[in-house]
Z-matrix of the N, CA and C atoms (Angstrom, degrees):
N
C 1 1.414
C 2 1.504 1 112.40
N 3 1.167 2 117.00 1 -26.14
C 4 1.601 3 126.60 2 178.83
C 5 1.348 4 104.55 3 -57.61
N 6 1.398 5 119.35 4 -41.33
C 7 1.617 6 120.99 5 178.15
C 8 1.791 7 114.06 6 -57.65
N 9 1.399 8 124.82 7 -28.47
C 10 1.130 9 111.93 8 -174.48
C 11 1.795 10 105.90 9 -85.78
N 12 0.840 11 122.48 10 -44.80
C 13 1.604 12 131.78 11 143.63
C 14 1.378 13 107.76 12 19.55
N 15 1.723 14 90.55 13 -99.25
C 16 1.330 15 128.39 14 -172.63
C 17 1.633 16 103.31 15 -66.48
N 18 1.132 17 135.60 16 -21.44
C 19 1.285 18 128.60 17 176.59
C 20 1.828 19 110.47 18 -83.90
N 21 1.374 20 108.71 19 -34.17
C 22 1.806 21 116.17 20 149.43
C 23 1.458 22 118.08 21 -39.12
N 24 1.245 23 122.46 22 -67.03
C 25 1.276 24 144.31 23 -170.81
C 26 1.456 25 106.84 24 -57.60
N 27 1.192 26 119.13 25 -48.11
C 28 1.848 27 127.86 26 173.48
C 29 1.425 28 92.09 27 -63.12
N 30 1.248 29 131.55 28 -51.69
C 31 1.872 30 122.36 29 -146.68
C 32 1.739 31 88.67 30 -88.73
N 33 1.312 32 112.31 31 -36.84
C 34 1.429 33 100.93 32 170.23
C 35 1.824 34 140.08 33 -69.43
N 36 1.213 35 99.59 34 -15.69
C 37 1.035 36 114.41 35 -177.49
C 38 1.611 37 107.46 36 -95.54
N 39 1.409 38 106.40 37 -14.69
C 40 1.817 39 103.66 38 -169.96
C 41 1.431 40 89.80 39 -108.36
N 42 1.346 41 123.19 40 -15.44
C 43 1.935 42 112.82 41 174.41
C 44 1.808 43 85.78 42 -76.46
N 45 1.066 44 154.43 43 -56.58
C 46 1.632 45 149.02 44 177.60
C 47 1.453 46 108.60 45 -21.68
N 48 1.362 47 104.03 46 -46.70
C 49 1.475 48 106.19 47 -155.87
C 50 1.505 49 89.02 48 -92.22
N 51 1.448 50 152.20 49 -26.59
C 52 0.766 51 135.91 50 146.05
C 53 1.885 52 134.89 51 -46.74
N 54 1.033 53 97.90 52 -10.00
C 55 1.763 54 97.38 53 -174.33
C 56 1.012 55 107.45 54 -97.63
N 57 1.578 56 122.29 55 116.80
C 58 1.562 57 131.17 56 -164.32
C 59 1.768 58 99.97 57 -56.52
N 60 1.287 59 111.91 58 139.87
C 61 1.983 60 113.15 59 167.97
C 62 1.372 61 100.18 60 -57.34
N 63 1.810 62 100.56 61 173.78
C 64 1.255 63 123.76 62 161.48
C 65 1.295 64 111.65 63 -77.16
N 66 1.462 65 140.49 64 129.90
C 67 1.531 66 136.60 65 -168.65
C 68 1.654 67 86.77 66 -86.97
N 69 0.986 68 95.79 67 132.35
C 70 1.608 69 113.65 68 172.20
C 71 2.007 70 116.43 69 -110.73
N 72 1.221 71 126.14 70 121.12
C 73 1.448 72 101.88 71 160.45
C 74 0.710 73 149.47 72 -56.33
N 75 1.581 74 130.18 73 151.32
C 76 1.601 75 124.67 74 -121.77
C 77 2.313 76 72.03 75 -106.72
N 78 1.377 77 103.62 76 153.03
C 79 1.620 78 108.99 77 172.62
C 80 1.663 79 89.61 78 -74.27
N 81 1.908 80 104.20 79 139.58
C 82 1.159 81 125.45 80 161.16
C 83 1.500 82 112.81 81 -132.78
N 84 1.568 83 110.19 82 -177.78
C 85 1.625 84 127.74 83 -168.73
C 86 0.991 85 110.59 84 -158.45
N 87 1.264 86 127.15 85 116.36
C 88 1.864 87 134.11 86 151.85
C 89 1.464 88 128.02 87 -38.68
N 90 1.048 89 115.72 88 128.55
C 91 1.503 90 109.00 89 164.83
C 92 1.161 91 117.14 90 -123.87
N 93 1.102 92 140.75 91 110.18
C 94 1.821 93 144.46 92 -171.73
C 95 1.676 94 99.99 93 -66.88
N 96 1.264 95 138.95 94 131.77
C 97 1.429 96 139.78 95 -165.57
C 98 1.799 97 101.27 96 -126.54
N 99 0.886 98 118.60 97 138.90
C 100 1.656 99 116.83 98 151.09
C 101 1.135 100 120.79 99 -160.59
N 102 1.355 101 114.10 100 151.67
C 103 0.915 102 134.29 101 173.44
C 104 1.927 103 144.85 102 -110.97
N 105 0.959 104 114.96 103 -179.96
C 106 1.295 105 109.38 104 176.30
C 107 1.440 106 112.29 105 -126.92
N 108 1.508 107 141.29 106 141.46
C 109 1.122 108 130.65 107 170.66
C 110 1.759 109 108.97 108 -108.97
N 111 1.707 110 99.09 109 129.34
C 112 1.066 111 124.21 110 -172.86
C 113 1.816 112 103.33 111 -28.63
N 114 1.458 113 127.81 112 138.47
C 115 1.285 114 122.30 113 142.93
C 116 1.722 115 88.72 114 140.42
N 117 0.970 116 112.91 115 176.98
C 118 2.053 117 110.96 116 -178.12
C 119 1.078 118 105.84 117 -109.17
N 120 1.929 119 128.51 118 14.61
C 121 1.410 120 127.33 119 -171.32
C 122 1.523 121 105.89 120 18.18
N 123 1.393 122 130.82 121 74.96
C 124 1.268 123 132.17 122 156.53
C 125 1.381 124 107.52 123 -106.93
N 126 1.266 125 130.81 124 -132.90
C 127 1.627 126 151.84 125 -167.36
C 128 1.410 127 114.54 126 -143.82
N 129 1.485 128 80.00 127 171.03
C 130 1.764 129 94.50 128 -166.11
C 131 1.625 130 96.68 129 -104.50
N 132 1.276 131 134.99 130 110.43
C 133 1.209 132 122.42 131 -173.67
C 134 1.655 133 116.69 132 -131.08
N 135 1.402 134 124.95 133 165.73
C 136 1.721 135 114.46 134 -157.04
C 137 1.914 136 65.87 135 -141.10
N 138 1.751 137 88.27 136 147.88
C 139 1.930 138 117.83 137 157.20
C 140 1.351 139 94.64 138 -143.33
N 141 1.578 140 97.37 139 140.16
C 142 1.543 141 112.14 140 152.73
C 143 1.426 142 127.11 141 -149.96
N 144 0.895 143 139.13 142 170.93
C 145 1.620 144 129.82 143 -173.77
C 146 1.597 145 123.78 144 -74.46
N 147 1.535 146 95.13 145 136.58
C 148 1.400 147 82.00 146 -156.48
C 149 1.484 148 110.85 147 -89.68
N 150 1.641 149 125.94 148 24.73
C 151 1.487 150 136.08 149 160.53
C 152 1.269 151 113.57 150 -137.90
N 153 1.055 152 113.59 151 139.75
C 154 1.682 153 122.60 152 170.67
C 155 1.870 154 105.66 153 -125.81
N 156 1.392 155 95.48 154 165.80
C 157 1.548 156 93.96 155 -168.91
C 158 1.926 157 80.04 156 -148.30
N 159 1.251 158 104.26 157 129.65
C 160 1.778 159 112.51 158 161.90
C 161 1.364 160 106.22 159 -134.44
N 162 1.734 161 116.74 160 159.20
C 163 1.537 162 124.58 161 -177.70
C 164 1.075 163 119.47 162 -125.62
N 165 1.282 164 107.90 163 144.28
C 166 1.880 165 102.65 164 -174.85
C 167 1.406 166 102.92 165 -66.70
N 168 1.402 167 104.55 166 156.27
C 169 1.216 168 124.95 167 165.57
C 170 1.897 169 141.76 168 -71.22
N 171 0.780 170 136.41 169 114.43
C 172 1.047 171 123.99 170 -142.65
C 173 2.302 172 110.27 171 -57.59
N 174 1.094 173 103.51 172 -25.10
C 175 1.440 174 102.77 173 158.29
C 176 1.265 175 112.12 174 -57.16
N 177 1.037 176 143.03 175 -8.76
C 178 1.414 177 142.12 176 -165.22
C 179 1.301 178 114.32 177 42.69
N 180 1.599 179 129.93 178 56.67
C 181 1.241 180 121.09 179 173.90
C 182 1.689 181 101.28 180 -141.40
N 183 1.125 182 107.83 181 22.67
C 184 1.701 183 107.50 182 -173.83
C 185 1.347 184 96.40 183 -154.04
N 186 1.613 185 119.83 184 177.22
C 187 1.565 186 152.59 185 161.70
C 188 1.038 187 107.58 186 -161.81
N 189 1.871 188 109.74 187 92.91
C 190 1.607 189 120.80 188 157.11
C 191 1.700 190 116.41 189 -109.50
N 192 1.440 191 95.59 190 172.08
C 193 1.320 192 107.55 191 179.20
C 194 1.443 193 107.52 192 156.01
N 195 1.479 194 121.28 193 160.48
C 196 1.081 195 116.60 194 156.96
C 197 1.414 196 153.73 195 -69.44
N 198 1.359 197 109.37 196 147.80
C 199 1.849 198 97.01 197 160.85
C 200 1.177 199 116.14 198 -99.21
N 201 1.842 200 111.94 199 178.53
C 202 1.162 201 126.99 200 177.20
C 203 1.423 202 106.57 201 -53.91
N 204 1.020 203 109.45 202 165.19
C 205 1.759 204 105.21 203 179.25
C 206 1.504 205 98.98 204 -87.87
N 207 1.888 206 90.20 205 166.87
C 208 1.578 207 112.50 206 168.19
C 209 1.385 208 116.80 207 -109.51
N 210 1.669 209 113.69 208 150.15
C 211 1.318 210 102.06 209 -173.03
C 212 1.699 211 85.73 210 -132.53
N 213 1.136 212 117.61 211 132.20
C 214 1.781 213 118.44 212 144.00
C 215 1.586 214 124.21 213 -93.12
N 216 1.430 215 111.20 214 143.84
C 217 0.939 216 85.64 215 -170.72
C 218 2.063 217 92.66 216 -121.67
N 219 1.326 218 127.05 217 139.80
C 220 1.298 219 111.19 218 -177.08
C 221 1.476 220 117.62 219 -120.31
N 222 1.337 221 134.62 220 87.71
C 223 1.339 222 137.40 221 -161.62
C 224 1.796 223 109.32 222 -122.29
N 225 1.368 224 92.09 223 48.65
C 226 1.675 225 94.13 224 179.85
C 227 1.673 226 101.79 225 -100.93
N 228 1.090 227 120.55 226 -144.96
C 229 1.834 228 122.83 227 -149.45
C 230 1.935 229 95.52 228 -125.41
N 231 0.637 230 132.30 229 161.33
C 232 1.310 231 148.05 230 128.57
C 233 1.969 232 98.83 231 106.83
N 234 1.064 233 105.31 232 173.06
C 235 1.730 234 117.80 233 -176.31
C 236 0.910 235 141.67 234 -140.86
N 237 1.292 236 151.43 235 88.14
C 238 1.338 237 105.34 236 45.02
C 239 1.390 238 123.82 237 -117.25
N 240 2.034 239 112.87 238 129.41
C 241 1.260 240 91.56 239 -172.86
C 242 1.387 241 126.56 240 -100.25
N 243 1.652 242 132.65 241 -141.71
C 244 1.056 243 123.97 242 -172.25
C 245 1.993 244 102.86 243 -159.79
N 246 0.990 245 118.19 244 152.00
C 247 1.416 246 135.22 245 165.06
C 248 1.191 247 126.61 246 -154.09
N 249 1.962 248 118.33 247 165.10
C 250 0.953 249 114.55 248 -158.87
C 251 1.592 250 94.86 249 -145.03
N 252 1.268 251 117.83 250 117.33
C 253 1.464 252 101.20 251 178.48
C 254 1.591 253 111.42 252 -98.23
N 255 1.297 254 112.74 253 168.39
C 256 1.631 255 115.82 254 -169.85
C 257 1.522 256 120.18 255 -136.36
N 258 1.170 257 123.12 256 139.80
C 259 1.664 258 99.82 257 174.83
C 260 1.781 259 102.73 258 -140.43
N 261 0.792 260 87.95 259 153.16
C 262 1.601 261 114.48 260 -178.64
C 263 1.222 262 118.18 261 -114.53
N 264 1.281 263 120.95 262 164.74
C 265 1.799 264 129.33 263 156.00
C 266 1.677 265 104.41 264 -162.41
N 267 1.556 266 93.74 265 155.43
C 268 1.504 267 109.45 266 174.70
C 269 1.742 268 114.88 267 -94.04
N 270 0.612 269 153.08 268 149.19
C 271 1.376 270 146.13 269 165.02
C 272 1.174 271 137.12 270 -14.03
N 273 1.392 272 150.42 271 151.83
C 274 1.203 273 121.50 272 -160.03
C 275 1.946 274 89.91 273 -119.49
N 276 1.762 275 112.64 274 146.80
C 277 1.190 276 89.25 275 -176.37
C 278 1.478 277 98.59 276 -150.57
N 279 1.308 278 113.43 277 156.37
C 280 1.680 279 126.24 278 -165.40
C 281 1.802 280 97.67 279 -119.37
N 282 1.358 281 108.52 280 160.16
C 283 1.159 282 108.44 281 162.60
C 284 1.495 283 140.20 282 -24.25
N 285 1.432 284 113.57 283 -23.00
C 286 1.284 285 129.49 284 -143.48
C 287 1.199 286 115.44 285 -165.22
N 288 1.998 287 122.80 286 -18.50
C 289 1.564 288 127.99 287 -179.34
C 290 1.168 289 89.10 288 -146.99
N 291 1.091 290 118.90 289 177.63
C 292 1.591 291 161.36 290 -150.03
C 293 1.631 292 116.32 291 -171.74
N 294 1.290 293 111.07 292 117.90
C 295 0.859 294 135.35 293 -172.58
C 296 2.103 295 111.76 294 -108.38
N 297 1.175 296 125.00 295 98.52
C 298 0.862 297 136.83 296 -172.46
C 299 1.523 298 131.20 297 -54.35
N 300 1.691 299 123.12 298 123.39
C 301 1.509 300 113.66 299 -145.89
C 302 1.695 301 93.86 300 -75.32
N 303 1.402 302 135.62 301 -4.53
C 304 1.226 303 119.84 302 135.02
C 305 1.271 304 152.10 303 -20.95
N 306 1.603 305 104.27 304 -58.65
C 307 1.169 306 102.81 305 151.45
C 308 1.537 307 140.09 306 -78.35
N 309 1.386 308 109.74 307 39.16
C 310 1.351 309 98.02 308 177.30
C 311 1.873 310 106.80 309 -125.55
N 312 1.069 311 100.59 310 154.01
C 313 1.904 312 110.10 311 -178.98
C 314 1.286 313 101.16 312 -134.72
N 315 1.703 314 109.66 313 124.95
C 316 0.997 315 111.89 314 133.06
C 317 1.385 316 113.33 315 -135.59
N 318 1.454 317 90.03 316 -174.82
C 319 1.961 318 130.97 317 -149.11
C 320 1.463 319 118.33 318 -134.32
N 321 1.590 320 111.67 319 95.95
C 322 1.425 321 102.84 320 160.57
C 323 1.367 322 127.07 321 -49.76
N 324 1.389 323 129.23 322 135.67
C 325 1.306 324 108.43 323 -177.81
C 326 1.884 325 92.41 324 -124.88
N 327 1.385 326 109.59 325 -170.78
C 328 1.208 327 113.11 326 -170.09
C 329 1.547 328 120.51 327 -15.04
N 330 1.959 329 103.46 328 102.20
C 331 1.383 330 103.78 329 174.41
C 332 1.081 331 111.10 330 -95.16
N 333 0.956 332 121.82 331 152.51
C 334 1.968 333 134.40 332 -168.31
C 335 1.172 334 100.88 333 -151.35
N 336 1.929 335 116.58 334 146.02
C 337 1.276 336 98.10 335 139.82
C 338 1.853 337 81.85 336 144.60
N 339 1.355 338 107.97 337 -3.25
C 340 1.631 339 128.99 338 174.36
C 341 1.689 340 110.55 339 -42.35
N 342 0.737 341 125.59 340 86.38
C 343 1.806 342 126.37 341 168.04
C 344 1.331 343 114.26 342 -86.96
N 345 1.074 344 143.38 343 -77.51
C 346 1.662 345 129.89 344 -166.90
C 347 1.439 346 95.64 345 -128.19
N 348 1.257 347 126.72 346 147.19
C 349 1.570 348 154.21 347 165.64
C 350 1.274 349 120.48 348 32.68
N 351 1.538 350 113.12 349 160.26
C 352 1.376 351 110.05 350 168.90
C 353 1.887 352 106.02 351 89.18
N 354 1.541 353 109.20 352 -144.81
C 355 1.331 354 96.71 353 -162.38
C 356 1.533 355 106.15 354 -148.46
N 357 1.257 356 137.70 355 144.64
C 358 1.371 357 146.54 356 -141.71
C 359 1.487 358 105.69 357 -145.94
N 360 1.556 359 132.85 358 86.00
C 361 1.381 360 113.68 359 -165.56
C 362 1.725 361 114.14 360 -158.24
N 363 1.256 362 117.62 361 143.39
C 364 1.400 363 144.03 362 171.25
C 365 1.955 364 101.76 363 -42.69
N 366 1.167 365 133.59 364 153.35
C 367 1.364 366 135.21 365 166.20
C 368 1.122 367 113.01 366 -114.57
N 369 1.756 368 113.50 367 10.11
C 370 1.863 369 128.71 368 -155.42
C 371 1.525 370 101.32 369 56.94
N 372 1.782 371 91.68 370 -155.20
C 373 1.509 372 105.60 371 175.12
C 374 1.280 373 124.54 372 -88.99
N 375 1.675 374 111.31 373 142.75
C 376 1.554 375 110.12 374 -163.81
C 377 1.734 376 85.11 375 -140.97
N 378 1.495 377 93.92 376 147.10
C 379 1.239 378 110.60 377 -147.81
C 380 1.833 379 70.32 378 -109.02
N 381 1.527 380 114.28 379 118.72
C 382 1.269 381 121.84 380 170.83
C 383 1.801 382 130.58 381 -100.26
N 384 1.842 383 94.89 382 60.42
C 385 1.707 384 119.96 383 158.52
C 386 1.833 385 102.07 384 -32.92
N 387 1.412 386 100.21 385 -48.33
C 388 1.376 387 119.41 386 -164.39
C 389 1.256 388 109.22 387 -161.83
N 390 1.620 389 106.36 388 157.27
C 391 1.445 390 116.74 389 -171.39
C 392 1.619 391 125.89 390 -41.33
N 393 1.430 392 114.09 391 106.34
C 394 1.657 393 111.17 392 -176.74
C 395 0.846 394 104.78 393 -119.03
N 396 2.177 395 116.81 394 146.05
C 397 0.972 396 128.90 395 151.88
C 398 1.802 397 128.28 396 -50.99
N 399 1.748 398 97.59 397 114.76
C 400 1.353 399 90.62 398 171.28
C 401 1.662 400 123.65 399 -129.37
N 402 0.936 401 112.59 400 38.10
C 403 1.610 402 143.63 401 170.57
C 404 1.327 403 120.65 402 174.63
N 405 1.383 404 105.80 403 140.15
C 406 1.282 405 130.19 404 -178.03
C 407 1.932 406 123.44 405 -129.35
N 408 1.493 407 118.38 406 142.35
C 409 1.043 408 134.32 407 -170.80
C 410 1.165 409 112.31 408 -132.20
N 411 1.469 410 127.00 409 114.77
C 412 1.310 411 138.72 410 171.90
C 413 1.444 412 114.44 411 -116.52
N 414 1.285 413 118.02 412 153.59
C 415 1.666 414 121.73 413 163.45
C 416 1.304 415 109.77 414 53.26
N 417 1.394 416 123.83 415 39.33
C 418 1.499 417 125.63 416 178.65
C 419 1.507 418 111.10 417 -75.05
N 420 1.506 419 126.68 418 112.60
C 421 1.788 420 112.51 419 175.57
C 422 0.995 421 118.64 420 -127.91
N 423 1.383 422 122.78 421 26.05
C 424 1.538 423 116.33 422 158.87
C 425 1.574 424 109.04 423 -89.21
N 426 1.152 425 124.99 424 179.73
C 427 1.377 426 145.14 425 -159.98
C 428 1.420 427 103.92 426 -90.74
N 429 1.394 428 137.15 427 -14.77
C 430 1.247 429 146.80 428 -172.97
C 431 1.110 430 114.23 429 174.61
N 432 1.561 431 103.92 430 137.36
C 433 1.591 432 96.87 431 170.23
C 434 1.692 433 99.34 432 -167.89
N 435 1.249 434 123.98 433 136.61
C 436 1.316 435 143.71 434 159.84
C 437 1.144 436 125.44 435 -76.55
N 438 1.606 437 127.96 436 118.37
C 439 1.356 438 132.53 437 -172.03
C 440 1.484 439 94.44 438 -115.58
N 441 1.600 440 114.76 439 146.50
C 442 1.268 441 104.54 440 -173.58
C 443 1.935 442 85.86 441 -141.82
N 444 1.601 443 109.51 442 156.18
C 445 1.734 444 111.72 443 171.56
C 446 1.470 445 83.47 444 -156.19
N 447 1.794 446 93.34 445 161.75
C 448 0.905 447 109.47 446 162.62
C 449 2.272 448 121.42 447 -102.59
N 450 0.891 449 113.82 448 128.38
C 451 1.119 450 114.40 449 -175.06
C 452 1.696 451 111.28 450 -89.24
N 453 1.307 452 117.42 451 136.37
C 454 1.205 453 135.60 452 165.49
C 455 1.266 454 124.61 453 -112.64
N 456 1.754 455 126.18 454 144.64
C 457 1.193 456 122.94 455 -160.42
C 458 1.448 457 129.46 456 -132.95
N 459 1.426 458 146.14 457 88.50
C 460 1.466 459 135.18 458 -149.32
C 461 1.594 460 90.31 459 -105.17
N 462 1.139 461 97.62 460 139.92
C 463 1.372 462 120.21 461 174.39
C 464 2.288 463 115.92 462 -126.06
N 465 1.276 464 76.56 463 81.99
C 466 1.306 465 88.58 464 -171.89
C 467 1.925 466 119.94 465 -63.18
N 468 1.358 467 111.87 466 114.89
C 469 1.728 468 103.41 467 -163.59
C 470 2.025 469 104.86 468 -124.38
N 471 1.014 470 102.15 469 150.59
C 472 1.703 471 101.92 470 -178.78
C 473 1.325 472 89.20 471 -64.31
N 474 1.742 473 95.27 472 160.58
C 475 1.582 474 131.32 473 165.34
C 476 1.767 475 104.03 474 -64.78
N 477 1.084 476 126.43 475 114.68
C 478 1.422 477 117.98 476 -171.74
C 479 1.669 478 111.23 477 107.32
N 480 1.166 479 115.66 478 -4.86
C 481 1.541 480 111.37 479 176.10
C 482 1.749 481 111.35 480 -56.00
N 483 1.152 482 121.82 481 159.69
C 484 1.628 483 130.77 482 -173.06
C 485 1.468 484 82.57 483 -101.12
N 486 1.780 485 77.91 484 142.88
C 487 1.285 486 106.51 485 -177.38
C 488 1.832 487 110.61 486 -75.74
N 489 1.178 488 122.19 487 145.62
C 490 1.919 489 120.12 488 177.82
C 491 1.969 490 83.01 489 151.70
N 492 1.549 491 60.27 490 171.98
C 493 1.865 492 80.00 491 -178.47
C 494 1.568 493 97.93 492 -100.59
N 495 1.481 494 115.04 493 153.90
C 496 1.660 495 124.00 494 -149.45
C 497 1.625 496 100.05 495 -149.67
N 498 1.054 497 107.41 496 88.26
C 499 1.565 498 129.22 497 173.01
C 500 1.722 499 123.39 498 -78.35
N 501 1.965 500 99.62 499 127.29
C 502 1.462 501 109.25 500 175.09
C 503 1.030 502 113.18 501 -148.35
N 504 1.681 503 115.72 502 -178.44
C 505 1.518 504 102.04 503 -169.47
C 506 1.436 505 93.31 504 -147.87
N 507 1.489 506 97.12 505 137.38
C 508 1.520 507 114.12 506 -163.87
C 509 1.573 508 96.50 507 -103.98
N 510 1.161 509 132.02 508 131.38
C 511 1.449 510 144.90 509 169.03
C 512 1.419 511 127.38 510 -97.68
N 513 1.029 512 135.26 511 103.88
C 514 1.167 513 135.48 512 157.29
C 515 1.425 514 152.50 513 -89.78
N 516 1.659 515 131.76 514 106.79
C 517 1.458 516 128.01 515 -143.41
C 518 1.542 517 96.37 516 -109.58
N 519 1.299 518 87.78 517 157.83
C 520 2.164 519 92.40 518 153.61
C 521 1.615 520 106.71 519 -130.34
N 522 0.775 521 110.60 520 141.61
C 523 1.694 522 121.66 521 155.57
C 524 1.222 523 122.80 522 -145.75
């Protein structure tokens, strides 16, 4: 009689192993993550000197020379970016004449200051009637970088201009 028993006990124990479990959730844990995205999220920013001095030429039909240099500086976020610097002037004017922002040119000269990719460059001389591009920045991808030139300035004046000193103001933008 022990055999029918034990032959219960086998069929009962193997219908168990047939009956799918209760799915239980599996133990989990949070992890709070952060991060930083590459770049110093700063600004795009321009310095330049705040006097310049140029001399006539001994033909007496010009006043060149240089200015202090310009520096941009571009330490904003993302890659690859781009800028455009610009310069302007108002007229140039003496006690008594005016000298027309026509006649004036300037000239980036040696730009430097190129760190990773893309393109770093002079537009020559631009005769500033109105606001001209005179450096340009493309494909910039490092995290910061300072471009620096020196600017030069002709101030072109008629044969017969009055003599005095003849004041203007040269502007320089980035965007």
């Amino acid at each position: 009689m022990r055999k029918p028993i034990l032959a219960a006990t086998i069929v009962a124990a193997a219908a168990g192993l047939a009956v799918p479990a209760v799915a239980h959730a599996a133990p989990s844990a949070n992890t709070d993550v952060t991060f930083v995205v590459a770049g110093q999220g700063g600004d795009l920013s321009i310095t330049a000197g705040p006097l310049g001095t140029i001399v006539p030429n001994v033909a007496g039909t010009a006043a060149t020379g240089a200015l202090p240099p310009v520096s941009v500086s571009d330490n904003r976020n993302g890659s690859p970016r781009a800028w455009t610097t610009t310069a302007s002037s108002t007229d140039f004017v003496s006690d008594d004449q005016t000298i027309p922002k026509s006649a004036v040119t300037y000239t980036a000269n040696a730009v430097v200051g190129k760190v990773g990719g893309g393109t770093l460059a002079s537009t020559g001389a631009q005769t500033l009637d109105g606001p001209k591009a005179v450096v340009n920045r493309s494909g910039l991808t490092w995290p910061l970088e300072v471009a620096t030139w020196s600017p030069s300035l002709n101030v072109a004046y008629p044969g017969g201009a009055s003599i005095g000193t003849y004041s203007g103001t040269i502007t320089v933008s980035v965007a």
